[in-house]
Backbone bond lengths (Angstrom), bond angles and torsions (degrees), N, CA, C in turn:
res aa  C-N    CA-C-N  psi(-1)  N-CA   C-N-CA  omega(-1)  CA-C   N-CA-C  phi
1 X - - - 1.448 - - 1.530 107.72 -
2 X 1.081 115.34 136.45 1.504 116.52 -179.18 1.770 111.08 -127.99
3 X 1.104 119.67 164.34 1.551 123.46 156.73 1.621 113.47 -158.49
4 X 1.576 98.53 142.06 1.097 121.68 173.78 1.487 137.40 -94.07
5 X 1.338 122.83 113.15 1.360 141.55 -157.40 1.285 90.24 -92.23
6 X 1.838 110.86 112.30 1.638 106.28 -176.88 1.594 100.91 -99.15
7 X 1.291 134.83 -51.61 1.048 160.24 175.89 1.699 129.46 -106.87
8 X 0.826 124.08 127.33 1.581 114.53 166.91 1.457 117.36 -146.22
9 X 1.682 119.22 154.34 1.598 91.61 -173.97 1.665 83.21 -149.50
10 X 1.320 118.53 172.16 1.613 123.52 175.15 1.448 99.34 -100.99
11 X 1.134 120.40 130.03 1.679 140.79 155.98 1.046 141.50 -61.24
12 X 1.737 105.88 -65.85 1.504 115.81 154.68 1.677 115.72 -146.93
13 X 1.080 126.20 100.08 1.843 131.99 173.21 1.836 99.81 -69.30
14 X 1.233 107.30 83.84 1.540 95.68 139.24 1.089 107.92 -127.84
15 X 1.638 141.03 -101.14 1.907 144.25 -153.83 0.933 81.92 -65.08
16 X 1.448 155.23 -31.88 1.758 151.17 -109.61 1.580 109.84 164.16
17 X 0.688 144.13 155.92 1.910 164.63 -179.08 1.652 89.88 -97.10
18 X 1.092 109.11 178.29 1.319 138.55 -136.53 1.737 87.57 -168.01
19 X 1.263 155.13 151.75 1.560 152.80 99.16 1.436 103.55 -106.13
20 X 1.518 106.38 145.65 1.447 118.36 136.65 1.358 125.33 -110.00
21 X 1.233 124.56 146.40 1.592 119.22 -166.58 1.371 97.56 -155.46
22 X 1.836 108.88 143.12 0.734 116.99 -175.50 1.467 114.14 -105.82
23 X 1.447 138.11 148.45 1.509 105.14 -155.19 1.594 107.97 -166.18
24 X 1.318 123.40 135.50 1.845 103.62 160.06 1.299 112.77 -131.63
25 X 1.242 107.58 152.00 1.480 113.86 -162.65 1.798 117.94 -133.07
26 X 1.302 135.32 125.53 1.307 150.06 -128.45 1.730 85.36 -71.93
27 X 1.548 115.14 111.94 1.619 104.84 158.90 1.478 124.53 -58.91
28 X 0.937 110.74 166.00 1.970 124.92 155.14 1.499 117.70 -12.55
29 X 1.327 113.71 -60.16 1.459 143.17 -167.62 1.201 107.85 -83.39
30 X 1.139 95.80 2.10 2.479 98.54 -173.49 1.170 105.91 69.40
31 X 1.099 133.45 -3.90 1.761 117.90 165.08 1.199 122.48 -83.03
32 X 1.726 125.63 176.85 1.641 103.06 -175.16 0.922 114.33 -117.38
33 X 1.350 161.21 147.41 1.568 151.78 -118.35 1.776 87.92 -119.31
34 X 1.494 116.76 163.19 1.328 109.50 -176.03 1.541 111.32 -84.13
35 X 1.275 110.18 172.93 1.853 100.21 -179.25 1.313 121.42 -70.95
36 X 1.169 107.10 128.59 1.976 114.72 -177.98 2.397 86.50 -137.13
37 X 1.923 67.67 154.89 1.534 91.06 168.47 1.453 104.66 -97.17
38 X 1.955 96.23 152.41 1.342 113.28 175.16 1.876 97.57 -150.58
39 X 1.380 99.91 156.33 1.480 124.78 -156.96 1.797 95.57 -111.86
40 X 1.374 99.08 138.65 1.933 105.77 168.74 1.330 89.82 -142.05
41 X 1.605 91.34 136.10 1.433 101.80 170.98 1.714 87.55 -91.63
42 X 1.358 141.01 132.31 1.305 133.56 155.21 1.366 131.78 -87.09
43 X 1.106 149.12 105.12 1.511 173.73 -159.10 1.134 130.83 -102.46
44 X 1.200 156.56 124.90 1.165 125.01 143.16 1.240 142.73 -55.75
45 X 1.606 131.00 159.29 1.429 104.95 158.79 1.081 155.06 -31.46
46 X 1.186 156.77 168.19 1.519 164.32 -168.25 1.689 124.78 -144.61
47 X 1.365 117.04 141.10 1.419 116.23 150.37 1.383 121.61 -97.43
48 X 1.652 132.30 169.98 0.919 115.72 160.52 1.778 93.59 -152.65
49 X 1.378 132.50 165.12 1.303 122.34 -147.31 1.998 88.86 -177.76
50 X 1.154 87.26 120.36 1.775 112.99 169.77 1.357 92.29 -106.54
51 X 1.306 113.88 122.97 1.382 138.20 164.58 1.841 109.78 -109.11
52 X 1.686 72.28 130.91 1.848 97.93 -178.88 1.171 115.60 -124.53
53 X 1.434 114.21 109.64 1.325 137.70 161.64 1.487 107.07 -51.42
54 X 1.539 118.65 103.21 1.634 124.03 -168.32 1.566 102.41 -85.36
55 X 0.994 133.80 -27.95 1.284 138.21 -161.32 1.741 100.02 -83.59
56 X 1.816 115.18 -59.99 1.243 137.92 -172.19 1.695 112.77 -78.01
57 X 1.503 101.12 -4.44 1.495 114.55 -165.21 1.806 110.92 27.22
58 X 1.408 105.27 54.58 1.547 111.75 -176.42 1.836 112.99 -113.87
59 X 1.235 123.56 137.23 1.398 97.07 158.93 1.214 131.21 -98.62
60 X 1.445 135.76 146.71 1.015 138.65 -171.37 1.327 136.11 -121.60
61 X 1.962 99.02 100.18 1.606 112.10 -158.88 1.291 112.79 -100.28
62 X 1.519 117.68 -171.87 1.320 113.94 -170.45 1.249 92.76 -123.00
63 X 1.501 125.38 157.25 1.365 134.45 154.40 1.513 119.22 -122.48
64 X 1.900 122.76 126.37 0.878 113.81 -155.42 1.724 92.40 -150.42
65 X 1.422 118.04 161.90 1.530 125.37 163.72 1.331 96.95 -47.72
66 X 1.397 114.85 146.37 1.747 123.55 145.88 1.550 120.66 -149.69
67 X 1.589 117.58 106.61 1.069 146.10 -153.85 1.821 92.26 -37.81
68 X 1.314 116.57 -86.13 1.626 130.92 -160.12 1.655 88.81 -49.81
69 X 1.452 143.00 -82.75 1.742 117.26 -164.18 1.451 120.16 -29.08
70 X 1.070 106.09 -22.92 1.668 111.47 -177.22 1.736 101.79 -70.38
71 X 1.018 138.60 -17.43 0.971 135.06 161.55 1.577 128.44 -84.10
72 X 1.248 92.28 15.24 1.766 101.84 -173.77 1.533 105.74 -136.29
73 X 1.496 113.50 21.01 1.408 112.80 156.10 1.612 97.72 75.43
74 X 1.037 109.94 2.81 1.683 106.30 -179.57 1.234 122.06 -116.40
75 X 1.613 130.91 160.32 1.524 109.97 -156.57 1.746 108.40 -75.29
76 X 0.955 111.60 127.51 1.507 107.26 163.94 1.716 141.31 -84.30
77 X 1.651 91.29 18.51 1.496 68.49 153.06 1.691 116.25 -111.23
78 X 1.286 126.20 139.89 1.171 128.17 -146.96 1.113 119.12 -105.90
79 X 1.833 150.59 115.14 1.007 140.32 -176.13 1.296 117.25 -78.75
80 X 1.246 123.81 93.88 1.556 114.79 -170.18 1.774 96.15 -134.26
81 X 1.526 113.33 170.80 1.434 133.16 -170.85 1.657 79.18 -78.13
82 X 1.484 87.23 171.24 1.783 121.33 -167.57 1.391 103.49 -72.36
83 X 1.463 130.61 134.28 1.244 140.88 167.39 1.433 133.24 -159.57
84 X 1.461 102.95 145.90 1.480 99.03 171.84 1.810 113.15 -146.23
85 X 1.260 112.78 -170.04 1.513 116.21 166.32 1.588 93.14 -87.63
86 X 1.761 107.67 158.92 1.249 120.72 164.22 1.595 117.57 -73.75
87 X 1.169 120.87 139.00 1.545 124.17 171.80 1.514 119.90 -89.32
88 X 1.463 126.21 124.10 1.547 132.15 -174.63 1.581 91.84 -17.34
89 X 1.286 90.98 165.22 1.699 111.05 -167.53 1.603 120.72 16.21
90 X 1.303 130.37 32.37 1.434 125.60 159.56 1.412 110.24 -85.23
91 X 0.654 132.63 -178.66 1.512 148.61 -164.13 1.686 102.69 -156.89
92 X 1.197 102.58 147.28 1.948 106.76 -174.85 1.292 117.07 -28.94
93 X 1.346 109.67 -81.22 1.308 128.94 174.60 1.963 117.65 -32.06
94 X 1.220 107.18 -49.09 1.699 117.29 167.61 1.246 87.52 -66.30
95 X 1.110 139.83 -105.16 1.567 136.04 -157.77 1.414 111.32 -16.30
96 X 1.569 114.82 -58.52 1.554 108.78 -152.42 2.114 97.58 -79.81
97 X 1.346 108.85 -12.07 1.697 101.03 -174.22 1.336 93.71 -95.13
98 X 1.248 134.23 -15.71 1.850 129.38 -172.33 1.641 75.63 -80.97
99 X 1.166 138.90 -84.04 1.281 150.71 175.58 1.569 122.33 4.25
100 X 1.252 106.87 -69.49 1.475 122.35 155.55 1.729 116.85 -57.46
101 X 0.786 98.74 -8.32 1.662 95.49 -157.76 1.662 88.48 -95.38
102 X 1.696 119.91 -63.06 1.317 153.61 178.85 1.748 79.13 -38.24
103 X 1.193 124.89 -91.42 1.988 123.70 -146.01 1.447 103.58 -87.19
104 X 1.406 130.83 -5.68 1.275 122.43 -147.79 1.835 92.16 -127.98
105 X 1.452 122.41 -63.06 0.998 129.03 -176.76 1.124 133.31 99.04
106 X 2.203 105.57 10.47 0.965 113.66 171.26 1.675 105.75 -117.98
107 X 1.313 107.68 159.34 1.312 113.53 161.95 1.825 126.20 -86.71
108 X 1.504 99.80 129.59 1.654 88.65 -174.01 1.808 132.87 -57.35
109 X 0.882 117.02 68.46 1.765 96.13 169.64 1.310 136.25 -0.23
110 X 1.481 108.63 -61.05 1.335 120.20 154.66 1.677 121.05 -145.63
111 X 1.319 124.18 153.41 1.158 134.23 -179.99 1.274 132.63 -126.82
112 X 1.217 110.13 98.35 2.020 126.68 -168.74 1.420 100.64 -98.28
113 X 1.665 107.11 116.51 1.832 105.56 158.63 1.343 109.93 -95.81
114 X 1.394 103.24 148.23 1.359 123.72 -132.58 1.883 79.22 -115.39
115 X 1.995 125.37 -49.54 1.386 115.00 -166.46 1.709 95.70 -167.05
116 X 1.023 113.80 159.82 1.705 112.65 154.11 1.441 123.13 -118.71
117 X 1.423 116.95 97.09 1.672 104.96 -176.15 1.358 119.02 -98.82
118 X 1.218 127.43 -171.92 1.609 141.85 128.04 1.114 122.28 -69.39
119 X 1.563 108.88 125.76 1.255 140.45 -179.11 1.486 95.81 -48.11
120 X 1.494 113.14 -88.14 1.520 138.41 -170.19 1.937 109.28 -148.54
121 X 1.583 88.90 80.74 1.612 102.31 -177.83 1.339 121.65 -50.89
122 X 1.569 106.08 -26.50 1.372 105.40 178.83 1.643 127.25 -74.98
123 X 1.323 100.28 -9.59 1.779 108.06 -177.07 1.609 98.24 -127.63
124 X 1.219 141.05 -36.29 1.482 140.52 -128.67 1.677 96.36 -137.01
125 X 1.314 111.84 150.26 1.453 116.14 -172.11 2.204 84.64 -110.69
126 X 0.846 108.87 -14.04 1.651 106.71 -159.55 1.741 93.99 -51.91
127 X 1.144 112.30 168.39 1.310 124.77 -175.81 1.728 106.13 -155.05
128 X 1.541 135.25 132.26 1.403 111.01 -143.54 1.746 62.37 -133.74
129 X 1.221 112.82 160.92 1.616 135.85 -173.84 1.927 89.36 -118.90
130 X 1.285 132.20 151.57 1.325 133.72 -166.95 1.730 107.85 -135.64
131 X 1.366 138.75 119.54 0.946 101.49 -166.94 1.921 86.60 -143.17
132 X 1.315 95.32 173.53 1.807 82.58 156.68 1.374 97.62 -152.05
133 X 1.621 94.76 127.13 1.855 120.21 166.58 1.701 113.77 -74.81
134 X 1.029 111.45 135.00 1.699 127.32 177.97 1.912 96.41 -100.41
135 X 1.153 113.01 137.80 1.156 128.01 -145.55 2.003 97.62 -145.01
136 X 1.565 101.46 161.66 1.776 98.12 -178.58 1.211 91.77 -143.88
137 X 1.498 105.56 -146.23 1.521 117.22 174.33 1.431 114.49 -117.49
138 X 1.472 97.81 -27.50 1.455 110.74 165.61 1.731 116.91 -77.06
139 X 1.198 118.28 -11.47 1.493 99.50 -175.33 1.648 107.63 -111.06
140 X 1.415 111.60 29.32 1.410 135.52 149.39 1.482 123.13 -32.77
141 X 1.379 136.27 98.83 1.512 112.99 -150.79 2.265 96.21 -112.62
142 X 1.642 89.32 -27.28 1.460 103.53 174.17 1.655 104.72 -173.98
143 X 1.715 108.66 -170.30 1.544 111.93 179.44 1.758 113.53 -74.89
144 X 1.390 116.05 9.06 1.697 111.57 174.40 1.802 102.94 62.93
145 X 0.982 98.62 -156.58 1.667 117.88 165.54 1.523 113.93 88.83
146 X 1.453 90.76 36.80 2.269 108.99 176.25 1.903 118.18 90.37
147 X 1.250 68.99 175.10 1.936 69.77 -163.16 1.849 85.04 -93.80
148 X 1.168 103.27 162.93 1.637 123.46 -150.22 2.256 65.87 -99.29
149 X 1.904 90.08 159.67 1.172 94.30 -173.21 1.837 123.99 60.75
150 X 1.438 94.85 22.57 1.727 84.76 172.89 1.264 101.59 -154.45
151 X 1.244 134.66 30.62 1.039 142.27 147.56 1.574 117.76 74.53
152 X 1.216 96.22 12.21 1.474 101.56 -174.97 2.352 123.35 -81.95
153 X 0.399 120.77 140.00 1.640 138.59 171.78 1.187 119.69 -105.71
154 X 1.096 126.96 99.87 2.070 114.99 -157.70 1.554 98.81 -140.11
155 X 1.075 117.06 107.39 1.823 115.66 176.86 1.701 104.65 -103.05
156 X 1.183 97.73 118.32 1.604 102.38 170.60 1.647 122.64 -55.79
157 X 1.070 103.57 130.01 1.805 107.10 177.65 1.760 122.25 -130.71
158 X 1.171 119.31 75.69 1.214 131.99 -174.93 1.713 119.99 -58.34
159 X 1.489 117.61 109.24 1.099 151.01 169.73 1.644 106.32 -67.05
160 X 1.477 138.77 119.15 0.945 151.89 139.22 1.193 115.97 -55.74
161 X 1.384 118.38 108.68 1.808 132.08 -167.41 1.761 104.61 -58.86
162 X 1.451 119.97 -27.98 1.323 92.93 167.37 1.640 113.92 -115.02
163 X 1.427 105.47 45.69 1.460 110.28 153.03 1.350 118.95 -123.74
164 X 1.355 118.07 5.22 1.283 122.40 -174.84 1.262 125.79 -92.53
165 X 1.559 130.52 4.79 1.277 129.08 95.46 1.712 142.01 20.26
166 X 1.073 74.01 -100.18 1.805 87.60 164.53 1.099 126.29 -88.22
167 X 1.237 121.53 -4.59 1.758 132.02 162.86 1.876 93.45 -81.17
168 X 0.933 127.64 -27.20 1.286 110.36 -158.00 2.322 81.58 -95.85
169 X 1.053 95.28 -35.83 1.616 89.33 -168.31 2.057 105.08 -71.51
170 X 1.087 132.84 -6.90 1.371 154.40 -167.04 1.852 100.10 -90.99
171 X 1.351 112.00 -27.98 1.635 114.69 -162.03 1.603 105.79 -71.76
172 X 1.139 138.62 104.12 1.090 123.73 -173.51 1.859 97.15 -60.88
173 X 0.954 153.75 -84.61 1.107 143.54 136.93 1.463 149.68 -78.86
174 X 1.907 104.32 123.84 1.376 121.26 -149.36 1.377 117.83 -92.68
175 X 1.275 133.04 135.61 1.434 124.16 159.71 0.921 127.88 -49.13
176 X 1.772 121.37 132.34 1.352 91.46 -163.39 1.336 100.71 -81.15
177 X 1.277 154.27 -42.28 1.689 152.57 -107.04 2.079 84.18 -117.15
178 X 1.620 105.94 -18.23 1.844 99.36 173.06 1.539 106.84 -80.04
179 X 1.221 114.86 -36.84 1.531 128.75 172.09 1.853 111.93 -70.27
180 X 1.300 125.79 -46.36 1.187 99.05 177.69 1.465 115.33 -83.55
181 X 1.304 114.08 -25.08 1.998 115.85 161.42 1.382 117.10 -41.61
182 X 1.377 111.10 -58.62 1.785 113.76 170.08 1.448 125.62 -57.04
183 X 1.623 119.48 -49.87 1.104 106.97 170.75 1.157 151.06 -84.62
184 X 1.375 102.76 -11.02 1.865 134.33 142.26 2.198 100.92 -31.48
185 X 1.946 86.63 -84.95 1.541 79.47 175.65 1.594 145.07 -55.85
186 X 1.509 87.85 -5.01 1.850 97.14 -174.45 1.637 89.54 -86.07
187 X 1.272 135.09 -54.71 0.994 128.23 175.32 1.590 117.89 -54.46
188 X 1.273 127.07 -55.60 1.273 97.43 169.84 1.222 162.56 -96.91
189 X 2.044 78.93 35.26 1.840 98.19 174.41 1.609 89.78 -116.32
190 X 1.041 128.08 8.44 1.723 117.58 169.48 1.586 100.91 53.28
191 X 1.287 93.60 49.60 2.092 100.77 -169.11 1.551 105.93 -124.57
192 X 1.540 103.40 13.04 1.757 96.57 -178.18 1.175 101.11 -96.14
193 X 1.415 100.73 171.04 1.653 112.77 -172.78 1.337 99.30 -110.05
């Protein structure tokens, strides 16, 4: 399968790029579809990281403003697992423990990635890495709640692993990357209800 990039131009570069491109790309049938426009939001990568309190068997999410739900009549501040973009020269693993460390305030014990998806392939180049950190009482480093200079507000909200279940079925609308972190881990602690 192939496609051809006839045109492309930048829109708007600020947090993220903007492209428009003009483009055709090889159908089903081996022929090539006629030229149509398509939109990328461009991004960088991402981590994202469900933290589990091993001792409290709890998870421990963040709740924060998020600009776009506010346009959907629904509350925006959002209970979702820990995340950020990656910073030049980090690598996954650095990202997702600065990450935890930055909103959460603990340091990981250990750190298992769980998948790497697409956000929303059809508009967005971002690609989010998924992981979940195991967490104590001792590897407490401070109170978390964002890196200073980023404008963030982050109140911790701790999920009991066998209520999170029905905390996740209660969301009128769910994150997806907090929802596939949880039910990944509910399945592979055979700990759902």
């Amino acid at each position: 399968m192939k496609a051809d990039i006839l045109k492309e131009e930048l829109v708007l570069d600020e947090f993220f790029s903007i492209y428009k491109a003009s483009l055709k790309f090889e159908l089903f049938d081996g022929t090539m579809s006629k030229e149509v426009e398509r939109y990328t939001i461009q991004k960088g990568d991402a981590v994202a990281v469900l933290v589990y309190h091993i001792d409290r068997r709890e998870y421990i999410l963040v709740r924060q403003f998020r600009y776009p739900p506010f346009h959907h009549d629904v509350d925006p501040w959002l209970t979702e697992i820990v995340a950020g973009g990656m910073e030049d020269g980090e690598d996954e693993l650095q990202a997702a423990e600065r990450e935890v460390i930055e909103e959460t305030g603990y340091k990981p014990i250990r750190l298992h990635r769980i998948t790497k998806c697409y956000v929303s392939p059809g508009i967005m180049n971002e690609r989010v890495t998924i992981f979940v950190a195991d967490v104590n009482d001792a590897s407490k480093q401070n109170n978390g709640g964002g890196a200073e200079g980023e404008d963030e507000d982050i109140q911790l909200i701790r999920i009991p692993q066998n209520k999170s279940e029905g905390w996740l079925q209660q969301q009128e609308v769910g994150d997806a990357k907090t929802i596939i972190a949880i039910q990944w881990h509910l399945q592979k602690t055979n700990d759902s209800i």
